[in-house]
C-alpha positions in Angstrom: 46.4 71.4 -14.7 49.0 69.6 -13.3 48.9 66.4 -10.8 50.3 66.9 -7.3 48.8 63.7 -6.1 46.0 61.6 -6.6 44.1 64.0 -4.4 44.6 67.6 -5.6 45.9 69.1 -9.0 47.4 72.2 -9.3 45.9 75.2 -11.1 47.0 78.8 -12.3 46.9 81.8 -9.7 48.0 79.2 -6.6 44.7 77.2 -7.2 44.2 73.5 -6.1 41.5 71.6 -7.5 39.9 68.4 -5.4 37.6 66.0 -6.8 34.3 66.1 -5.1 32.8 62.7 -4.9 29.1 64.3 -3.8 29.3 66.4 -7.0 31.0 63.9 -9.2 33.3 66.7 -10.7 36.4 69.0 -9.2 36.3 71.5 -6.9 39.3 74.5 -6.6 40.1 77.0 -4.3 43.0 79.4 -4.3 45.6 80.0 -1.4 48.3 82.1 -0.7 48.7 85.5 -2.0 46.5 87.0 -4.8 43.2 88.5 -5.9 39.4 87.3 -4.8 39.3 84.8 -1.7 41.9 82.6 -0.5 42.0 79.3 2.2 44.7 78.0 3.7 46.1 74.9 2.9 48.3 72.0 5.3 50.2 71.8 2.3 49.6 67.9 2.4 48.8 66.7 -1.3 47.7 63.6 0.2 45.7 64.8 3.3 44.4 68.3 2.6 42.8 70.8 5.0 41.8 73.9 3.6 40.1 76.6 5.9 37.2 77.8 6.2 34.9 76.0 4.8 34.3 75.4 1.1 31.2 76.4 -0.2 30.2 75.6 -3.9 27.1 76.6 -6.4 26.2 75.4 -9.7 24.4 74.2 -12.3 25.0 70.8 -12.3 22.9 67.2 -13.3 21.0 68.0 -9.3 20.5 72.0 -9.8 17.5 73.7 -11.3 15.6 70.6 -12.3 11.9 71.5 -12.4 12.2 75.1 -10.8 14.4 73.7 -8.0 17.4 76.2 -7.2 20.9 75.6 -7.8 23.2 73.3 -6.7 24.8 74.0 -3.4 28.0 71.8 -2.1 29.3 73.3 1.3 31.8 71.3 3.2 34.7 71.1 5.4 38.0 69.4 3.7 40.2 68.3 6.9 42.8 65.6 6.7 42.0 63.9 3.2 38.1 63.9 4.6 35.3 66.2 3.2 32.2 66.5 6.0 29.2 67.5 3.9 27.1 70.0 5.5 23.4 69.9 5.6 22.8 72.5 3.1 24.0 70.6 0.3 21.9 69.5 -2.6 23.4 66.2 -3.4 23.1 63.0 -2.0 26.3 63.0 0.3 24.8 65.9 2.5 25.2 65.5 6.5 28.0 62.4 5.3 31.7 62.5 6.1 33.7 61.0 3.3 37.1 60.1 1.8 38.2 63.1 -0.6 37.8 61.4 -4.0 40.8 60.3 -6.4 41.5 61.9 -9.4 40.9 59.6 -12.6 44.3 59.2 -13.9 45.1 57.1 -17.4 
């Protein structure tokens, strides 16, 4: 992975990553041409929108605990903001937020 900003990295296959502050981990989605789904992207490293919506499920420190199901994180990334939706699992649901920074030695 490579750093494009302190906002979004750059992975194989025209894939971003952007660190999810709900989730405490990154997040990628792929745009442009290629396999599986795509979202378009402002091309702002500092400011991102991708479209539609960014919908994530795991198994992460908040999924399956006791029976529960997994982890959801669905949001909206528009201008360097991520609006949690209300279907989220983590604390951050229904907030609008900064998009986190990378961690970067």
């Amino acid at each position: 992975m490579s750093l494009l900003s302190n906002k979004l990295r750059s992975t194989t296959g025209n894939g971003l990553t952007f660190w999810c502050p709900g989730c405490d981990g990154g997040h990628r989605v792929a745009h442009g041409e290629g396999p599986g789904p795509r979202w378009s992207w402002n091309g702002d490293v500092d400011r991102p929108t991708f479209t539609p919506s960014v919908l994530v499920r795991y198994d992460g420190s908040d999924a399956g605990q006791d029976g529960a199901p997994p982890a959801v994180c669905h949001s909206f990334v528009t201008d360097g903001r991520i609006q949690f939706l209300s279907d989220c699992t983590h604390a951050l649901a229904g907030q609008t937020v900064d998009l986190g920074d990378w961690n970067t030695p």
